[in-house]
N, C-alpha and C positions, 0 to 999 in steps of 0.2 A: 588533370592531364597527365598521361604517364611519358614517360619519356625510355625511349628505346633506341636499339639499333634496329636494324632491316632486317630480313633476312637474307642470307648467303642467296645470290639468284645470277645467272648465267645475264641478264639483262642489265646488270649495272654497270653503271657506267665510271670506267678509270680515271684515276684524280694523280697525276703526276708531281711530289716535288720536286722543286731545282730551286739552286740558289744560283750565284756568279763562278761560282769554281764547279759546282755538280752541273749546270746548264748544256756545255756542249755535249758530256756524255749521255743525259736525258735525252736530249736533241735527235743525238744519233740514234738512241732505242724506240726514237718515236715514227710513226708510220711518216711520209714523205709529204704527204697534204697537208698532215698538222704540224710538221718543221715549217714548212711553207709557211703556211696561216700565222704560224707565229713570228716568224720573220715579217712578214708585212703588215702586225699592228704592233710591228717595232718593242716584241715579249723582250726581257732583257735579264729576268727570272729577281726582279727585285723583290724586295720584301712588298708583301700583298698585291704583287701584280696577280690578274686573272686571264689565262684564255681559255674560250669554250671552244675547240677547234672541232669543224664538221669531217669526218674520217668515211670511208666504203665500206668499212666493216659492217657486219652484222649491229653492233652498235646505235653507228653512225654518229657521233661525238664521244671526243677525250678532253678533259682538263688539267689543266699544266696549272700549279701556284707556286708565286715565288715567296719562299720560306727566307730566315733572316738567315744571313750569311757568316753570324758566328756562332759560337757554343749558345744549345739551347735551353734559354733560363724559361723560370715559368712563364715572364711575359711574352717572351718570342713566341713560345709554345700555342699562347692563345692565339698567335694572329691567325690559326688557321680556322677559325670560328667563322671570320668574315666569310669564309665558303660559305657555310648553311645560310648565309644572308643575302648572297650573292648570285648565286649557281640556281640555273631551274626546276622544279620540280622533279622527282626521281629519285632513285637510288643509287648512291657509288660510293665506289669503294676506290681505296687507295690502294694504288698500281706500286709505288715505291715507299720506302719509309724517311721518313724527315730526317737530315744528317744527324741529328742529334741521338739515334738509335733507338732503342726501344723506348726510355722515360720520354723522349718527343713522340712517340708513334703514341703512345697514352697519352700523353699533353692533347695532340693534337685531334685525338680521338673525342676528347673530354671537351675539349672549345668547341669545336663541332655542335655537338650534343647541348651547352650549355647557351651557345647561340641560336637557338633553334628557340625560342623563346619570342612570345609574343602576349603582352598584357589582353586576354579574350576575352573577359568578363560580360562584357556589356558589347559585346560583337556577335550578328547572329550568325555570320559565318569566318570563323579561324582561318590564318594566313594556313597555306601547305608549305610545309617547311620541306626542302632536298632531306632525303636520308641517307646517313651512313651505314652500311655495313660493316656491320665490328670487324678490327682487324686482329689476324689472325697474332697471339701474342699479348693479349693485353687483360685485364684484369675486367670484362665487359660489366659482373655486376658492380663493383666500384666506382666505374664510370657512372654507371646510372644513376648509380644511388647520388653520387656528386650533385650531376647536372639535377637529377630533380630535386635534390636539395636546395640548390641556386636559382632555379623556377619557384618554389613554393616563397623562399625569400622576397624573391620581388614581385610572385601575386600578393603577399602578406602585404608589402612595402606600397605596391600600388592601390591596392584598393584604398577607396575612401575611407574615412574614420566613421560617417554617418552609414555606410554598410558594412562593419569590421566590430557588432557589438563580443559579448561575451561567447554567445551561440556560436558565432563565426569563428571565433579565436580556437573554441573547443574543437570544433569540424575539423577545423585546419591543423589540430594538435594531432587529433585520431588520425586523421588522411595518410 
């Protein structure tokens, strides 16, 4: 399974951070339906909150998440992973970058990516995972290489031991 970003495409769909202090000025940049909508499933931009909100645009939905509200260590970083778990089918791209600057805008690029993970093996048909479009600024083959690192880990880790003889170990060396 390789793992990528999207490609750049006029049709993806905008992924908004905010936290408690960034919140009201997102708020205000954001079109008038989706302040709405978040105001009424009571968004409050906490750490992993989600809204999908429905917009007129060409689009027609934006996502707002709520990022941790202090300096971004690497765990904070990951919580934006839960998107790829979360969000439906598609591709988008983030509209703003995570407070924490550029090292979060890679953080957050890289949990994306590394959540996006699904044990497939013995499934005839693979979840469809949301995709990201790389953001502008970050190191996209390092990210990859990361996350498919951390995927081939946990097919190594999942697979059975009765299907993980020598053949397999070697396969999975070369891949």
């Amino acid at each position: 399974m390789s793992v990528s970003f999207a490609r750049a495409s006029a049709k993806s769909i905008p992924v908004y951070f905010a936290n408690g202090k960034t919140w009201p000025t997102v708020k205000k940049s954001l079109p008038a339906e989706a302040a709405a909508m978040a105001q009424l499933q009571g968004f409050e931009a906490k750490c992993g909150q989600i809204i999908l909100a429905q917009v007129s645009d060409k689009l027609g939905f934006l996502a707002v998440f709520g990022e941790p509200d202090t300096g971004q260590t690497m765990h904070e970083g990951l919580a934006a992973g839960v998107l790829a778990q979360t969000l439906p089918a598609g591709d988008y791209h983030f509209a703003n970058a995570p407070s924490g600057g550029g090292e979060a805008l890679e953080m957050a690029a890289i949990a994306w990516l590394m959540a996006a993970y699904e044990f497939a093996l013995y499934r005839k048909k693979p979840k469809v995972f949301p995709r990201l479009v790389a953001p502008q600024g970050i190191n996209t083959a390092r990210a990859e290489r990361l996350a498919q690192s951390v995927h081939l880990g946990r097919d190594l880790i999942n697979t059975p031991a009765n299907d993980m003889g020598v053949p397999a170990l070697v396969a999975a060396a070369l891949a």
